[in-house]
N, C-alpha and C positions, 0 to 999 in steps of 0.2 A: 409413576409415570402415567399422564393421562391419554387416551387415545390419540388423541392430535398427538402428542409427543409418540408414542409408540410409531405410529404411523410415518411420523415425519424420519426417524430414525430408520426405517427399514426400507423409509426409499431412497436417503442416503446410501444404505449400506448395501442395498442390493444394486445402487449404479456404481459402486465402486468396484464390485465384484463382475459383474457385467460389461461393465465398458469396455474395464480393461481385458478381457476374454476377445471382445470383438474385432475382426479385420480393424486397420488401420484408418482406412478410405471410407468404410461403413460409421465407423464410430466419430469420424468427425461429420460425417453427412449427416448423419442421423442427428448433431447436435447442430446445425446449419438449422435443418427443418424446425426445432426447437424455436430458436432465435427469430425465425422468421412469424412462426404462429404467436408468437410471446409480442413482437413485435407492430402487427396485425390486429391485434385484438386492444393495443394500445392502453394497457393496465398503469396501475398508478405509479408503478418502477419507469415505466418508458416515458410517461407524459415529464416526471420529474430529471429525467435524461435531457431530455429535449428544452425544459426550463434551464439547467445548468446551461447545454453545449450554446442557448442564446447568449448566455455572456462570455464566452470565450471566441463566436460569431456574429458581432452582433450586426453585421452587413449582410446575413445571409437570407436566404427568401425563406417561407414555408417550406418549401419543396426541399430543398437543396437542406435545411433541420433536420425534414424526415429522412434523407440521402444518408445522413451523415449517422442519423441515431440506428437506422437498419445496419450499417457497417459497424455502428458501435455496441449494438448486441447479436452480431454475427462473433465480434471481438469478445465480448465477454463470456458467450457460451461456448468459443474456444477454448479460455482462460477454463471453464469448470469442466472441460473433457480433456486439457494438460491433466487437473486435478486428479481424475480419474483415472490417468494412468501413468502417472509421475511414478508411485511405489515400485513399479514395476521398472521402472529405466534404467541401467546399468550409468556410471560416472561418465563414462566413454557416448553414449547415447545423449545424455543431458547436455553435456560440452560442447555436440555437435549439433544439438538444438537450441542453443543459445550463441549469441553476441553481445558485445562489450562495446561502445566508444566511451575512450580516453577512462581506460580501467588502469592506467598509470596514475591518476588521482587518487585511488584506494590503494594501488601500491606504496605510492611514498609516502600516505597516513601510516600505515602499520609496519612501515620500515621503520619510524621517528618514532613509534614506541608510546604512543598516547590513543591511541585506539583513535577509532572513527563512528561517526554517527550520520546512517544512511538516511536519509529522507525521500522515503518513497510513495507515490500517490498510486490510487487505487486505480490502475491501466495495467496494461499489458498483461506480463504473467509475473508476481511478487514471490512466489512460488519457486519457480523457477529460474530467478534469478537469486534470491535465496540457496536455493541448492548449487548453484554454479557457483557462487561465492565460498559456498563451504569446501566444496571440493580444492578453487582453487587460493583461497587465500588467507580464511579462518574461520573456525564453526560461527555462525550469523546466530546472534542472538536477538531477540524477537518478544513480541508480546500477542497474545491470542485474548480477543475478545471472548466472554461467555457466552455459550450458544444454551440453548433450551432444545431438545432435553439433555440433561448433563451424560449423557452414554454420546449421542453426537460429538460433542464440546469433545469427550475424550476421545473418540476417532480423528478428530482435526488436530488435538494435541499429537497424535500417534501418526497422522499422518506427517505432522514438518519435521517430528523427528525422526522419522525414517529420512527424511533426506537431508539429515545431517545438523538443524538446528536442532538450538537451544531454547526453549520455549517458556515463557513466565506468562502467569493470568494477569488478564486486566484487572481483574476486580475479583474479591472475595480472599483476597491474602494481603497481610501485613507486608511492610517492608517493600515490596518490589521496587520502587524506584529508589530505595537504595540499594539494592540489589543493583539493578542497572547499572548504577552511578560505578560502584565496586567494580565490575566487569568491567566497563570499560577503560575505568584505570589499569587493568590488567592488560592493557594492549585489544579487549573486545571489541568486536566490530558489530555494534548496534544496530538495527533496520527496524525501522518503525514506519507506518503510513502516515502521514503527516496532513494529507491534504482535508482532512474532516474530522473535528471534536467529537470525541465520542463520552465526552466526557461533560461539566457542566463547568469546568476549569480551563477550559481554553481563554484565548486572546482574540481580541478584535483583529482583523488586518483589511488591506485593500486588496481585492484576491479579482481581478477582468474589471477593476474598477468599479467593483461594487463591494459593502462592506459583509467580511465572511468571519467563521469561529475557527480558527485555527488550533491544536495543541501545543502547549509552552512546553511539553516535556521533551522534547528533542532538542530544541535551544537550550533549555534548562542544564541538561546533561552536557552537551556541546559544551559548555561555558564551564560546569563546576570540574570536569577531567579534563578540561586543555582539548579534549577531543575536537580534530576538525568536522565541519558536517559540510557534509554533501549531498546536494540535493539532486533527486535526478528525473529522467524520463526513461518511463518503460512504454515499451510497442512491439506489437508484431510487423514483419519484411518478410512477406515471403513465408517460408518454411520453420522461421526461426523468432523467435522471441528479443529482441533490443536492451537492453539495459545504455542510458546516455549518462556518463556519471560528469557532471559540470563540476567546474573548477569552486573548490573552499567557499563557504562562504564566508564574505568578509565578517568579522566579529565586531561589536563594539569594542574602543581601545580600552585598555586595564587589565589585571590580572585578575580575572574574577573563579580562579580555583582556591584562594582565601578566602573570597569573601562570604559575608554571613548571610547564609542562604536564605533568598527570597524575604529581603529587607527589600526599599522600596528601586533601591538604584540596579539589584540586581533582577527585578520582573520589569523592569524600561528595558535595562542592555537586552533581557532575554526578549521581550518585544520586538526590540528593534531585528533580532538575529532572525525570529519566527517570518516576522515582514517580509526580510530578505529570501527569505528560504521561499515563500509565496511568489515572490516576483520569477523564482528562478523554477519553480513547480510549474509556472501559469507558461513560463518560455516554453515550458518541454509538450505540455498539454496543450498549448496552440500552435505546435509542431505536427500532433499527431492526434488533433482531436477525436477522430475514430475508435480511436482505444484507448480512453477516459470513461472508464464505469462508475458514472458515479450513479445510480441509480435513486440517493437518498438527500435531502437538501443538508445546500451548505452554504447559503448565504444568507444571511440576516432576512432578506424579505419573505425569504421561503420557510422558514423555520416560527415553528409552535411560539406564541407570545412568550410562554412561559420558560422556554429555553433561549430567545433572546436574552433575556435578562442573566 
C-alpha cells in the first residue's frame, strides 16, 4: 500500500469510528458544513453535478442549478454520515428511519417465487434501503465496485454485510453473473445501481433526452430468471430516507429464460427492457432531483472519447 492509499484508508476508518461516537445533531451538522465547503469551492465532482441535474432541468436558470446542486450535496453528504453510522443502528432504529411507497410490488415478486431484480440509481440512501429490505423481506444481494486501497474495499464489503447483505465483487472474480443469475433463481432479491456503466459493456439509452451508457446486466438477469425488475426512486423527506418502488417493468414479449444467452434477439429484448428501466429511473430522479448524486458523467457528451465507444 502506497501513502495515498494508507492515508486514504485511515480517514476512512477513523470517520467511521468517530461519527458514530458523535451526538446525533453534531455529527450531521458537522457533515452539512462538509457539503457546503465542498460545494463552494465548486470541484470537479460539483461542476459535473450540475452538468447532469441540466438535463433533468433543462428550464432552470443558473441560479436555481446552483439551488438545486447545494441541496444535492447537503443530500449526498447525509447519505456518507447514514454510512457512518448505519453499523451501529439496531433493526428497530433502521425501520423507523426508513419508508417504502408501493413496497407491495416487491412483495408479490417474491410471493411468485422468481425472485426480483431492484434497479436502483445512485440518490438517496441505497444503503439503507438495502438493510430495510433485508430485515424485512430477504437478504438483498448486491455487487460492490473495487475500491483502492484493497483494506478500504474490504471495510465497505464488512460494512453491507453487517447490515445484512450479500455482497459479490465487480470485477476480479470469475463467474459472478452467474452467480447472480443462480441467486435469483432461488427466489433472490437483486439490487444493483443501474443508472451509470461502470463497466465498458453497457447499452446506449435515451436517459432526459439525451443519449447515456446504461448497464444490461440487470435486464439481462430480469429476462434469463423470469425475475421481474423494478425500478425505483430513492430520497430523503424529512427525518427519513424514501424508497418509491414502481410498478414491473414491462418486458419485451417471449420467453427469454430458454433462450441462448446474448444471441442477437436476446441483447435488443434486454435493450429494450434497459430503456424502459431509464424512462422509469429518469420519472423518479425528476421527482427528487436534490437527491441524485450523481457526481460522475453519464451521458455520452460528457464521457472520455474513448469510453464512448
Amino acid at each position: 500500500m502506497n501513502i495515498q492509499d494508507e492515508v486514504t484508508y485511515w480517514a476512512y476508518a477513523t470517520g467511521w469510528r468517530i461519527v458514530r461516537a458523535l451526538p446525533e445533531k453534531q455529527a450531521y451538522g458537522l457533515f452539512d458544513r462538509f457539503a457546503d465547503q465542498a460545494w463552494r469551492r465548486r470541484g470537479k465532482g460539483v461542476v459535473q453535478l450540475e452538468k447532469n441535474l441540466r438535463r433533468v432541468l433543462p428550464d432552470a436558470t443558473d441560479a436555481q442549478i446552483r439551488e438545486v446542486s447545494h441541496e444535492g450535496m447537503r443530500s449526498y453528504l447525509r447519505y456518507w454520515c447514514d454510512a457512518f453510522r448505519l453499523p451501529s443502528w439496531s433493526p428497530e432504529e433502521i425501520t423507523h428511519r426508513h419508508r417504502a411507497v408501493n413496497a407491495h410490488h416487491l412483495e408479490d415478486a417474491l410471493a411468485a417465487g422468481h425472485g426480483a431484480v431492484f434497479a436502483v440509481p445512485h440518490a438517496g440512501n441505497y444503503d439503507l434501503t438495502g438493510a430495510w429490505a433485508s430485515i424485512h423481506f430477504a437478504q438483498v444481494i448486491s455487487v460492490a465496485e473495487r475500491l483502492k486501497p484493497e483494506r478500504l474495499y474490504e471495510e465497505f464489503l464488512d460494512f453491507r454485510r453487517t447490515l445484512g447483505m450479500k455482497i459479490l465483487p465487480h470485477a476480479g472474480a470469475e463467474g459472478v453473473f452467474d452467480q447472480l443469475v443462480d441467486l435469483v433463481r432461488d427466489n433472490g432479491l437483486l439490487a444493483l445501481l443501474a443508472d451509470r456503466d461502470l463497466s465498458r459493456n453497457g447499452v446506449q439509452v435515451e436517459f432526459f433526452g439525451e443519449p447515456a451508457k446504461m448497464p444490461i446486466g440487470p435486464a439481462a438477469i430480469s429476462l434469463l430468471t423470469g425475475a421481474p425488475m423494478l425500478a425505483t426512486a430513492l430520497y430523503y423527506q424529512g427525518p427519513r430516507a424514501h424508497v418509491h418502488v414502481f410498478a414491473p417493468v414491462e418486458k419485451p414479449a417471449g420467453d427469454w429464460t430458454s433462450s441462448k444467452r446474448f444471441d442477437e434477439d436476446f441483447i435488443e429484448a434486454a435493450h429494450i427492457l434497459t430503456q424502459s428501466m431509464a424512462d422509469q429511473l429518469a420519472e423518479g430522479i425528476a421527482t427528487h432531483p436534490q437527491h441524485w448524486h450523481m457526481l460522475q458523467p453519464v451521458f455520452l457528451a460528457d464521457l472520455d472519447p474513448r469510453r464512448r465507444q
